[in-house]
C-alpha positions in Angstrom: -14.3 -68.5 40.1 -16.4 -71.6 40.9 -19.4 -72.2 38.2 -22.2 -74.7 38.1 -23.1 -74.7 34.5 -26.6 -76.8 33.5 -27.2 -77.6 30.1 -23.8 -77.8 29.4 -23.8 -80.2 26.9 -27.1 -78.8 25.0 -26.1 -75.9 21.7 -26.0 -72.8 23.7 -24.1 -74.6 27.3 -21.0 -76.3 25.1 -20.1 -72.6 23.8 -20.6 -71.2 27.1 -18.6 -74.0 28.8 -15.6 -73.8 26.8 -15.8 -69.4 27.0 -15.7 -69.9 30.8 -13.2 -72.1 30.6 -11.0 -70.2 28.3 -11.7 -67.2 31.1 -9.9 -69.1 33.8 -13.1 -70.2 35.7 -13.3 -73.8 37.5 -16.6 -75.2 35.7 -18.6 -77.8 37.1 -20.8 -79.3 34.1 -24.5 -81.0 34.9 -24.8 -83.8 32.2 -26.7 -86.7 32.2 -25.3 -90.2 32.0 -26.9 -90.0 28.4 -25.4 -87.4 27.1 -22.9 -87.0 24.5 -19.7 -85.4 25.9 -17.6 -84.7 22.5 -17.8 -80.8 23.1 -16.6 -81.1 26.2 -13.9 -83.6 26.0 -11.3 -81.5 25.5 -12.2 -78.8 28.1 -10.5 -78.7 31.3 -13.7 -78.8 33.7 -15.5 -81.7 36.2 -19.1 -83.1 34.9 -21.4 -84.0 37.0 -23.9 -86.6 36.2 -27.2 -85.5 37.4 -31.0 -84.5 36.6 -32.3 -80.7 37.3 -35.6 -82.2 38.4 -33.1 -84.6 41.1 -32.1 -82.8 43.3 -30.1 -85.0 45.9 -28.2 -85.4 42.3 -26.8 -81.5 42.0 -26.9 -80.7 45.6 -23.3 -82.0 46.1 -21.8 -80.6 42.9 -23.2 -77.4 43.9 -22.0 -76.5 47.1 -18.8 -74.0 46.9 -19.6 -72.7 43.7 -20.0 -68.8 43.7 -22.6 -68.9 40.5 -24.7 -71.3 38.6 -26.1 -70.9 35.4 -28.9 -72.3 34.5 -29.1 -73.1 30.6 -30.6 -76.1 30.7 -34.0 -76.7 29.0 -36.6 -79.5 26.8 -36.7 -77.2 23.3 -37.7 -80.6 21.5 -41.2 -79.4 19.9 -41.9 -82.9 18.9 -41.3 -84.5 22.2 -43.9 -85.2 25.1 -45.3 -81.6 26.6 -45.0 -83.5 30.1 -41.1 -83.8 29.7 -41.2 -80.2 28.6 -43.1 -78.9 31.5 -40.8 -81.1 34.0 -37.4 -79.9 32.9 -38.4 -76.4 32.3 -40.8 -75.6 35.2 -39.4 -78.6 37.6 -36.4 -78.2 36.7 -36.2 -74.3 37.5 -38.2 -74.6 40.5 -35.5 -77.0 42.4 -32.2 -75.8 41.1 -33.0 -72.0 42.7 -34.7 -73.7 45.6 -31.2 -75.1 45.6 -29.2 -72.4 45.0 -30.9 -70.3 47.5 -30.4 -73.6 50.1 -26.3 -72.6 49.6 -26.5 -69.7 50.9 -23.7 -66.9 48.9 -24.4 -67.9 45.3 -26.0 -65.9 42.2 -27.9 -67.8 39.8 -28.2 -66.8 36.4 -30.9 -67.9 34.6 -30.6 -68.2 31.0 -34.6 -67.7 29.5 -35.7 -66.3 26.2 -37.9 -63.8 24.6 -40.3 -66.6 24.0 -41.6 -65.9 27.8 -42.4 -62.5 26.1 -44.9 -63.5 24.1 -44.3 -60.7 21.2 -43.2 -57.8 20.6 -45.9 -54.3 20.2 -47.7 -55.0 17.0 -46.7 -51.9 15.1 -43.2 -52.8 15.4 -41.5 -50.9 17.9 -38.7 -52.9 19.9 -39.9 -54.4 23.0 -37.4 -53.6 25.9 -37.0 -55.4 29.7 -39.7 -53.4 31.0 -42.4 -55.4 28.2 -45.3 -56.8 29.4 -46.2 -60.1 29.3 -48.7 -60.7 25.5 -50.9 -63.3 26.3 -51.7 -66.1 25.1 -48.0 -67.5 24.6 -47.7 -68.9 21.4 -46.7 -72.4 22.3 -45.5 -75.0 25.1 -42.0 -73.9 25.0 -43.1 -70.3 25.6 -45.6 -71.5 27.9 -43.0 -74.1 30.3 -40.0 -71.2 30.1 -42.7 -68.3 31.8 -43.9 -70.7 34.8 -40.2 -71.5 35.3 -39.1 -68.3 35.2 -41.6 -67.1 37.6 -40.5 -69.8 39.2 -37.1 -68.6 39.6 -38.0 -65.1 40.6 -40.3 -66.8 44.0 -37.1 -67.7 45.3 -35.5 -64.1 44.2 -38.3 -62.9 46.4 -37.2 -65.3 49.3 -33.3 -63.9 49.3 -31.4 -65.6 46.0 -29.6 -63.1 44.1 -30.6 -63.7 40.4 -29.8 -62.4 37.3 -31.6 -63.2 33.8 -30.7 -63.1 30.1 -33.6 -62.9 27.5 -31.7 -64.2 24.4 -33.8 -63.7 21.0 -33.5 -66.6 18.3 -29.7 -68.0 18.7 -27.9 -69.0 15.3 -25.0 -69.6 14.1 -22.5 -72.8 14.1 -21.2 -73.7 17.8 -18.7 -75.6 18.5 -18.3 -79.0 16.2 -21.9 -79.3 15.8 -23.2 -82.3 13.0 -26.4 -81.9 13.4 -28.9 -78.4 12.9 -29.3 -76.9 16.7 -31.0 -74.2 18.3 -32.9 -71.4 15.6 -30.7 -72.5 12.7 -33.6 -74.8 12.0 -35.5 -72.0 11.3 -32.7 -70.5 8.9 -32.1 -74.4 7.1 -36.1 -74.2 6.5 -36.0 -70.8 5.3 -33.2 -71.3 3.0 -34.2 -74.7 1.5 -38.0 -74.2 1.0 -38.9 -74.6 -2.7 -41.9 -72.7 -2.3 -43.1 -69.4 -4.2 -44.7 -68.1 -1.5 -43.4 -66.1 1.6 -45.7 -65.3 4.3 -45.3 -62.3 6.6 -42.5 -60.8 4.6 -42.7 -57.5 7.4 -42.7 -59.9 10.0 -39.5 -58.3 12.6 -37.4 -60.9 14.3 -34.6 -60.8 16.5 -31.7 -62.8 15.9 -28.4 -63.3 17.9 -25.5 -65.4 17.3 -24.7 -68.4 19.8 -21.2 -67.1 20.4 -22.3 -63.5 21.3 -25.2 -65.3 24.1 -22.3 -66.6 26.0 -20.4 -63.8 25.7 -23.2 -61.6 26.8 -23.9 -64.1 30.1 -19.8 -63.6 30.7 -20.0 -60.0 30.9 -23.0 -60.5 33.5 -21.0 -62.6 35.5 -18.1 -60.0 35.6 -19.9 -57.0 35.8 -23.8 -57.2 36.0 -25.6 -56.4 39.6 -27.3 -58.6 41.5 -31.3 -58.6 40.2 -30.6 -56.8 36.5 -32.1 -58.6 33.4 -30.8 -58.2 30.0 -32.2 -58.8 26.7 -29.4 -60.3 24.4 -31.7 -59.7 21.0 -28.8 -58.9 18.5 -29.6 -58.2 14.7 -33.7 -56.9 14.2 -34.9 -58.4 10.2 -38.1 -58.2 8.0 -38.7 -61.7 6.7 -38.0 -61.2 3.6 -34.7 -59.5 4.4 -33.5 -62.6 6.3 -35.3 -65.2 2.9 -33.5 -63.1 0.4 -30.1 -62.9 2.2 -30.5 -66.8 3.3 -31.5 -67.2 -0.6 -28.4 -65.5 -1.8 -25.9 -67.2 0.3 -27.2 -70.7 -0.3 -27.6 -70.1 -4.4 -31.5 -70.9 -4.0 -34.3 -69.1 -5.6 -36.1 -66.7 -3.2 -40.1 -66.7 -3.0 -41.1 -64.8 -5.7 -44.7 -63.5 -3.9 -45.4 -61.6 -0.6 -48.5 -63.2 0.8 -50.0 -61.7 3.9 -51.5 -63.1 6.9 -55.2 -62.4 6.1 -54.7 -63.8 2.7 -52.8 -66.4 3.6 -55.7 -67.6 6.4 -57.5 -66.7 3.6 -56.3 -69.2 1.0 -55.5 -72.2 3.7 -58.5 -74.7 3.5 -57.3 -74.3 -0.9 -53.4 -75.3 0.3 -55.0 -78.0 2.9 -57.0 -79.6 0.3 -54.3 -79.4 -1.9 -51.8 -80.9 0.5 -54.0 -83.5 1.5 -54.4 -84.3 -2.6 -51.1 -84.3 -3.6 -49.8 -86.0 -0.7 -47.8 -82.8 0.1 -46.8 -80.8 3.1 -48.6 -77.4 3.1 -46.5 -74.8 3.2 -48.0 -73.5 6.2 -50.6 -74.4 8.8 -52.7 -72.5 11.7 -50.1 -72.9 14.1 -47.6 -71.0 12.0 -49.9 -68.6 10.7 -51.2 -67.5 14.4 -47.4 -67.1 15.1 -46.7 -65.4 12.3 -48.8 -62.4 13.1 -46.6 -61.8 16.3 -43.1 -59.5 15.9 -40.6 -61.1 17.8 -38.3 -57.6 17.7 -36.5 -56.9 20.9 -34.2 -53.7 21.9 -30.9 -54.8 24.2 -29.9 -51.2 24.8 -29.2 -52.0 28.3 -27.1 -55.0 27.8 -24.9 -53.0 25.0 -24.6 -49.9 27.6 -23.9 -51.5 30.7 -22.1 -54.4 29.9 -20.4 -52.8 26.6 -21.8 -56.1 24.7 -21.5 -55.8 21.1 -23.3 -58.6 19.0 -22.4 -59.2 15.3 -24.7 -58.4 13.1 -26.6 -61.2 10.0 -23.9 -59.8 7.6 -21.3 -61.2 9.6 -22.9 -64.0 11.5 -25.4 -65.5 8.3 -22.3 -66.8 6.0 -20.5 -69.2 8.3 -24.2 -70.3 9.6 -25.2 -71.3 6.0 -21.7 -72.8 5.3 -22.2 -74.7 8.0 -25.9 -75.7 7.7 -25.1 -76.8 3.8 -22.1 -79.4 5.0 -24.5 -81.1 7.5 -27.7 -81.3 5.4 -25.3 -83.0 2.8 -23.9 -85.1 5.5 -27.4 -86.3 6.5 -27.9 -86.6 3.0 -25.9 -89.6 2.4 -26.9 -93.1 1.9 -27.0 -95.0 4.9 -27.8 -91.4 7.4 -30.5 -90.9 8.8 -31.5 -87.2 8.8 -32.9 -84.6 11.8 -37.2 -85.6 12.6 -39.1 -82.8 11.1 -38.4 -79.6 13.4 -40.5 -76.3 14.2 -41.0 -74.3 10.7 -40.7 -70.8 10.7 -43.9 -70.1 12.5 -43.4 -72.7 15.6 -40.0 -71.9 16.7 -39.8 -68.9 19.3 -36.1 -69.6 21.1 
């Protein structure tokens, strides 16, 4: 089978890569003449230098494939909202235009439950079927909705599509030195000195990097043409996740609960106090408004039909902290430069 994998080089598209490899399948990888090919050097597949927003730069590479999958995407939080929009909307927008252009080819589109929004407020699980809760919560929600509804115009014009919703993706990869995807999220979690935790019922979905591209492998072999599937994995309180994070990394866990009215409540004292100390605050009005959204997804579907069967945090947290304590000591070191700051907690949504 011929496959025309974007992203490839990214956290999520170097596992997938060397899975679809493993499988037998003739991979054609999108990369750009930046990127950093270590994950793939060993692999036994053709890389194509290209852009998804050029698209006399793909058109070639993708003709005679049978899919593409489309995990490419801008999930840099601190980089320019414009690049965002153009790789995730753009980006979308010409590689189905292109993929519907070839004629007998499925595109599999690799989104998140970020284009969700939330999950119901009293903490149900959100299924396929979910409505869209407006507003999103932040640019990377915002770009992945418009290009997924970018996607689904050409569905409408003939492609055959298929999507995969994955929840927050952790866990190590494949020879990663430096913090990728949601483990951010877990590294902040697990290394914050602070007393406080906010949201401590706060529901999140969490799914391991290796059990995403297992999951868009199964569609692949056995998924029809137009089915979506939520890959959501493991379902956590917040303070289930701190305390387990806590106890794996021998750190202290937040001794108080603090809710979201009281912590709205006490931010202009934390701000001020930031702003005296010379500080960060250990949250802000970004985080907070996320915060008050579940992010708690139910993949039924995907466990039933494709016989998927994620790991759970037991299994999937201790080789994620092992790993996330040998590179913060690595970036540690004199002479290293660590990671710009990242979403916290509250930002991140995929």
């Amino acid at each position: 089978m011929r496959i025309f994998v974007t992203g490839a080089t990214g956290y999520l598209g170097g596992v997938l890569c060397r899975r679809l490899v493993g499988q037998g399948a003739q991979v054609k990888a999108l990369v750009r003449a930046t990127s950093c090919l270590d994950t793939l050097a060993d692999l036994d597949l053709e890389t194509v230098i290209g852009d998804v927003t050029a698209p006399e730069s793909i058109r070639p590479a993708m003709a005679g494939c049978e899919w593409v999958v489309h995990a490419a995407a801008d999930t840099d939080f601190n980089g320019p909202q414009e690049r965002m929009r153009r790789i995730n909307v753009e980006g979308s927008a010409t590689l189905a235009a292109l993929a519907r252009e070839q004629g007998d080819v499925r595109l599999l589109a690799v989104s998140s439950v970020a284009c969700f929004g939330a999950s119901p407020a009293d903490g149900s699980l959100a299924d396929e079927h979910a409505p869209v809760r407006q507003p999103l919560p932040s640019p990377y929600a915002i770009t992945k909705h418009a290009g997924q509804q970018a996607i689904l115009e050409q569905a409408a014009k003939g492609l055959d599509v298929n999507i995969v919703y994955p929840s927050l993706i952790y866990g190590p990869g494949r020879g990663a030195s430096r913090i990728q995807g949601a483990n951010w999220m877990l590294h902040g979690l697990s290394s914050s000195r602070t007393r406080l935790l906010v949201a401590p019922g706060r529901l999140t979905s969490w799914v391991h990097v290796d059990d995403v591209a297992d999951g868009i492998v199964r569609v692949i072999e056995r998924a029809p043409a137009g089915r979506s599937f939520l890959l959501a994995g493991d379902v956590t309180t917040q303070r289930s996740l701190v305390d387990r994070l806590c106890a794996l990394s021998d750190q202290r866990p937040p001794a108080y609960n603090l809710s979201i009215p009281a912590a709205r409540a006490l931010l202009p004292v934390f701000s001020l106090l930031s702003f005296v100390l010379r500080r960060r605050a250990p949250y802000g009005r970004r985080q907070l408004a996320s915060l008050e959204r579940h992010l708690a997804f139910d993949d039924t579907r995907a466990r039933q039909e494709l016989e998927w069967t994620p790991r759970d945090l037991s299994d999937g947290l201790p080789p994620t902290v092992e790993m996330l304590s040998n590179v913060s000591s690595h970036a540690a070191r004199p002479g290293q430069n660590p990671e710009p700051v990242r979403p916290t907690a509250g930002e991140l949504q995929s």
